[in-house]
C-alpha positions as CSV (number, residue, x, y, z in Angstrom):
1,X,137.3,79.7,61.1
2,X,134.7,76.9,62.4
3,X,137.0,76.3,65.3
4,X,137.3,79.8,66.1
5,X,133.8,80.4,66.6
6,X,133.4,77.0,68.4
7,X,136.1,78.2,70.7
8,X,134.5,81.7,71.3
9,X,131.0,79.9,71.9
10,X,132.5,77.3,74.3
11,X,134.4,80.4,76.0
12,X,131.3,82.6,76.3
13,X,128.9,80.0,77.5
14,X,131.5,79.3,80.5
15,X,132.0,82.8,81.5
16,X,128.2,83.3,80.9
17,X,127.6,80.0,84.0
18,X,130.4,80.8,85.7
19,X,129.6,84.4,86.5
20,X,126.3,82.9,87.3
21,X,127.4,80.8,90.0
22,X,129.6,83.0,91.4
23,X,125.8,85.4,91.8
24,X,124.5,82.7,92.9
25,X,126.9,81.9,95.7
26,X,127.2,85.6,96.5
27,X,123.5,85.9,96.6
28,X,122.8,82.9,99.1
29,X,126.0,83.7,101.4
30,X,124.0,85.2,103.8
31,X,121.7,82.4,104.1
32,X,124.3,79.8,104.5
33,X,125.8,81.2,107.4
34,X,123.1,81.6,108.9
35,X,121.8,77.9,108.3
36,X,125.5,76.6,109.3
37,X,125.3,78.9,112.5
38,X,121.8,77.7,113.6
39,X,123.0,73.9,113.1
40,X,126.0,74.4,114.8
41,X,125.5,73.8,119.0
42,X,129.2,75.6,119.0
43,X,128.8,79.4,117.9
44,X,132.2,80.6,118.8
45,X,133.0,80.0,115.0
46,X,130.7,82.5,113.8
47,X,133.1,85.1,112.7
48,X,136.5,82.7,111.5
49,X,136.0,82.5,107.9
50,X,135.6,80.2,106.1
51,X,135.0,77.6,109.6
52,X,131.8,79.4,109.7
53,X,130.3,77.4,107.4
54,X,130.9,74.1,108.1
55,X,128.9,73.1,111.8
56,X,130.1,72.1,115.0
57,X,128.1,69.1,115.9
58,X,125.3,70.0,114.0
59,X,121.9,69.6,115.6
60,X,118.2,70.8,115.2
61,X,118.3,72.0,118.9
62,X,118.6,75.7,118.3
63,X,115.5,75.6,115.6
64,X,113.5,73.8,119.1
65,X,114.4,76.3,120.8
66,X,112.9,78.7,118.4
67,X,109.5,76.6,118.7
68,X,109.8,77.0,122.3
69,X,111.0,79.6,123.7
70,X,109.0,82.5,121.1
71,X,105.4,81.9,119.8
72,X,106.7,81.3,116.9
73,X,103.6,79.4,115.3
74,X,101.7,82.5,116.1
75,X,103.4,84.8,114.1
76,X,103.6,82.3,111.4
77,X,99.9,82.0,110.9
78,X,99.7,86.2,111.0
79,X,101.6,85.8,108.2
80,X,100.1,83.5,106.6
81,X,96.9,85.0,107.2
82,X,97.9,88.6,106.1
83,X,100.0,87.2,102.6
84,X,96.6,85.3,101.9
85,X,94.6,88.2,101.8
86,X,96.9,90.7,100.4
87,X,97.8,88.5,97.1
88,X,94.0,87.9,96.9
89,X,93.5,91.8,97.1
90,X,96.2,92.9,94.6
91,X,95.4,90.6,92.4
92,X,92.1,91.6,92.3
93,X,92.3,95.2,92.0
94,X,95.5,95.0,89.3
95,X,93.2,92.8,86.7
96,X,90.1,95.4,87.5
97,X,92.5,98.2,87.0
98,X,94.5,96.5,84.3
99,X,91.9,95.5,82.0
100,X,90.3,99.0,81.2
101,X,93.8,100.4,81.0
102,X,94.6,97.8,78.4
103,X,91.5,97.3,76.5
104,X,88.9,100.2,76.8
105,X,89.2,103.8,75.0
106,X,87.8,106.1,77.6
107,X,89.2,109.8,78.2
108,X,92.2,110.5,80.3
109,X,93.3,107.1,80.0
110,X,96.9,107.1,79.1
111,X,97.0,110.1,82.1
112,X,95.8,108.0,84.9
113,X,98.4,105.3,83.5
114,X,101.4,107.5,84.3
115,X,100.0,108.8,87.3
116,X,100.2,105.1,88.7
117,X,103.3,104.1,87.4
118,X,104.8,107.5,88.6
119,X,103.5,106.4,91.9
120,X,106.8,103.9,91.3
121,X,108.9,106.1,91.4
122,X,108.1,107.7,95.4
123,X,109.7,105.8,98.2
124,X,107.6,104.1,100.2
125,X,107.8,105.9,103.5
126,X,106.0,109.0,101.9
127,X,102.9,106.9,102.4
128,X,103.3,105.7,106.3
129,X,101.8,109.1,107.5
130,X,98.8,109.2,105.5
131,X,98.0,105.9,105.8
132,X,98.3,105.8,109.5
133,X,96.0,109.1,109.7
134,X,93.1,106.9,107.5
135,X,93.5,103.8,109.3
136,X,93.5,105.8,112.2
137,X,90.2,107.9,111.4
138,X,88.9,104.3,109.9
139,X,89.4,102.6,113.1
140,X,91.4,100.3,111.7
141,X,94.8,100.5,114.0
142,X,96.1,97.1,115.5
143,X,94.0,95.2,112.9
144,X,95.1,92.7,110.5
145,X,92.8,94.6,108.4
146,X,94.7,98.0,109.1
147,X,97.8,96.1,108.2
148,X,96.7,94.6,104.9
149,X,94.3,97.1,103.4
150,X,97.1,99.9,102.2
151,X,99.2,97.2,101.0
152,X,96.3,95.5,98.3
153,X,96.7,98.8,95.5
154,X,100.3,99.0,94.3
155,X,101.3,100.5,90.8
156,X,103.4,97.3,90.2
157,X,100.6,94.7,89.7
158,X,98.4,97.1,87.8
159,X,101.6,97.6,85.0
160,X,102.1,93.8,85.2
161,X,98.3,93.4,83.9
162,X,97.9,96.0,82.1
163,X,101.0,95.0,80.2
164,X,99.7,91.0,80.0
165,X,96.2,92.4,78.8
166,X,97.7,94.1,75.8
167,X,99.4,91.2,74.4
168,X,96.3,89.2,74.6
169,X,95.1,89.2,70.4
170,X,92.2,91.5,70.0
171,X,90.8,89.0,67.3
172,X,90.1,86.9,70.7
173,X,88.3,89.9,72.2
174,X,86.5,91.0,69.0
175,X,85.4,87.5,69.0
176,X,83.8,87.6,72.0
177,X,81.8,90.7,71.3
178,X,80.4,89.4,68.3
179,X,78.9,86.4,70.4
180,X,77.3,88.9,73.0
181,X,79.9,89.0,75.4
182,X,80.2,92.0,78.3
183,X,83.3,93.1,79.7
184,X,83.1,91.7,82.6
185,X,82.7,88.4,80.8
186,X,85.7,89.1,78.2
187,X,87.5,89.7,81.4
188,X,87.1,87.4,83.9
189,X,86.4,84.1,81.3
190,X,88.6,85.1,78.3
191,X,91.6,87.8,79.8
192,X,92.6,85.8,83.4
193,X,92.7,83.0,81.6
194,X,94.8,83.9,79.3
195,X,97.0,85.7,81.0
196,X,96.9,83.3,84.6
197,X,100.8,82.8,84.1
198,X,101.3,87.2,84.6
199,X,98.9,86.8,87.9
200,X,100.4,83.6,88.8
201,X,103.8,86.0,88.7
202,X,102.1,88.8,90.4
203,X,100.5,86.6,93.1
204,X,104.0,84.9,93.9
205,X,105.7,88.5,94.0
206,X,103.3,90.1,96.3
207,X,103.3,86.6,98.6
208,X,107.2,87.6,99.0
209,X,107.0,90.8,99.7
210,X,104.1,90.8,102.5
211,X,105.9,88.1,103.7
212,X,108.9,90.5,104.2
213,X,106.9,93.3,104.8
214,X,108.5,95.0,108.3
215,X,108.1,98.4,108.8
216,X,103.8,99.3,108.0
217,X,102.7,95.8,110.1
218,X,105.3,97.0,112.9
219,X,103.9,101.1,112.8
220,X,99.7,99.6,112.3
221,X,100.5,96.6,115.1
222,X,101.4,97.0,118.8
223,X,99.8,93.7,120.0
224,X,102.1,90.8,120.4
225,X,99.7,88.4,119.4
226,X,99.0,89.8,116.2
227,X,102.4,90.6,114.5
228,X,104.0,89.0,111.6
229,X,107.0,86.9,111.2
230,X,109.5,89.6,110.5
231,X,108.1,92.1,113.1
232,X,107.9,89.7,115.8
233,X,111.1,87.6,115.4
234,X,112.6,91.1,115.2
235,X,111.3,92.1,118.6
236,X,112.2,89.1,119.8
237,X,115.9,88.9,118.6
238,X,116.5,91.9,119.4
239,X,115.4,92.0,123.3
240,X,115.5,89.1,125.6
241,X,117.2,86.6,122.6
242,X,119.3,88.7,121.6
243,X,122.8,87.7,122.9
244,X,121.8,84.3,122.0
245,X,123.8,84.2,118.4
246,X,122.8,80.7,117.8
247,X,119.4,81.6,118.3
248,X,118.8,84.3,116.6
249,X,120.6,82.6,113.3
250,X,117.9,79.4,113.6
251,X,114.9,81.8,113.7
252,X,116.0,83.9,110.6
253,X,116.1,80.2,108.7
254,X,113.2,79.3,110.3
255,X,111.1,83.0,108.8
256,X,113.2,82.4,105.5
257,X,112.2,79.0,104.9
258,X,108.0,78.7,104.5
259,X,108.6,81.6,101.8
260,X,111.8,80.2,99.8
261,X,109.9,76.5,99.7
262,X,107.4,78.2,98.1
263,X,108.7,80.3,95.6
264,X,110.8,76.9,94.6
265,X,108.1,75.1,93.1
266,X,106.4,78.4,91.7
267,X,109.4,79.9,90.3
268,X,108.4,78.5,86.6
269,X,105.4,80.5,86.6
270,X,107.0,83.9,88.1
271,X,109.5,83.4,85.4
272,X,107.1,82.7,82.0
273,X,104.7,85.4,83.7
274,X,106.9,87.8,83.9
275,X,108.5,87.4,80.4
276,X,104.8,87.0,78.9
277,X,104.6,90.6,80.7
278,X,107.4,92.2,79.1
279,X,106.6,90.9,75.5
């Protein structure tokens, strides 16, 4: 009977990593060809499988071209610059929206809740024309501002907090009050505290997803100068570089890269935020 349910713990454990692997393999395919395409100074292999991923004379010339043949360093500090801003915005507003959803009784509370999350549930396109008519009225077309301001409320990092705030003990909060404490105080030197491994999550999830962002920065921004990675590699690959496979395959590395470097040495905190979250 023991070596029964040694054997079916043994058996479950492999199918458990192997259908992991094989995820993880089929999640990063499209990466690796492109990696093994921009390495390889031979592209002709590009569509014989499997010789596509293994380079021909692999060489970092492609990824110099990229450097100099698009302004690529330019559109890497828009990004920058616009991911900055937008994770210090949503982070922001989710823990000032969070915390009263979480913590203070006040009427129509649990209304506004589901107005927000049902907010999740509409595509984002329905938003593009409104938002293009207020930044429009506001002034605020071809701006980075334009381009980051309707991105810093979002339903998603508002649920996040409002669902770390709640698991926070009220004995901790109660505390507080007794010893004078305001809200504001409870909040910002007892809550984020607390609960930095949720916004940690939150920060790293909205740093990704500006990062990626494509279609509001490329509708908000028509000046060269001022797009983002994955607007202006797109224009790029897709006009005068665009029959350059090689090319095209370094650049996508290149935009995939800053972000994936990142989230590798933050993924512990995305992980234990999120499952603090969900507790």
């Amino acid at each position: 009977m023991a070596l029964g349910k040694t054997a079916r713990t043994v058996i479950g454990r492999t199918l458990h990593y192997a259908g992991l692997v094989l995820f993880a393999i089929f999640t990063a395919f499209p990466f690796i060809w492109a990696l093994s395409v921009g390495l390889s100074q031979d592209a002709s292999n590009i569509w014989i499988f499997p010789r596509a991923f293994w380079p021909t004379d692999p060489s970092f010339g492609w990824f110099i071209r990229v450097f100099h043949e698009m302004p690529f360093m330019t559109y890497l500090g828009n990004s920058a610059l616009m991911s900055f801003w937008t994770v210090v915005g949503v982070t922001v507003v989710s823990v000032l929206a969070g915390y009263p959803l979480a913590r203070l009784k006040f009427a129509g509370r649990n209304f506004i809740f589901v107005a927000i999350i049902a907010t999740m549930m509409l595509p984002s396109e329905v938003a593009l024309v409104p938002n293009f008519i207020t930044m429009k009225h506001l002034g605020l077309l071809n701006t980075m501002t334009g381009a980051i301001l309707p991105n810093i409320a979002g339903a998603f990092g508002i649920f996040l907090m409002r669902q770390a705030f709640e698991a926070v003990p009220q004995d901790l909060i109660d505390a507080a009050r007794v010893d004078g404490a305001t809200e504001l105080q409870i909040m910002w030197r007892i809550m984020v505290p607390v609960c930095a491994p949720s916004i940690a999550a939150l920060a790293i999830f909205t740093l990704v997803n500006e990062w990626n962002d494509y279609l509001w920065p490329s509708i908000v921004l028509n000046s060269k100068e001022k797009l983002p990675l994955a607007v202006g590699v797109f224009n790029d690959l897709t006009g005068p570089f665009a029959t350059s496979t090689s090319l095209v395959m370094a650049a996508i590395v290149m935009t995939i890269i800053p972000v994936l470097i990142f989230f590798a040495f933050t993924q512990r905190y995305f992980v234990s935020g999120l499952d603090g979250a969900v507790k």
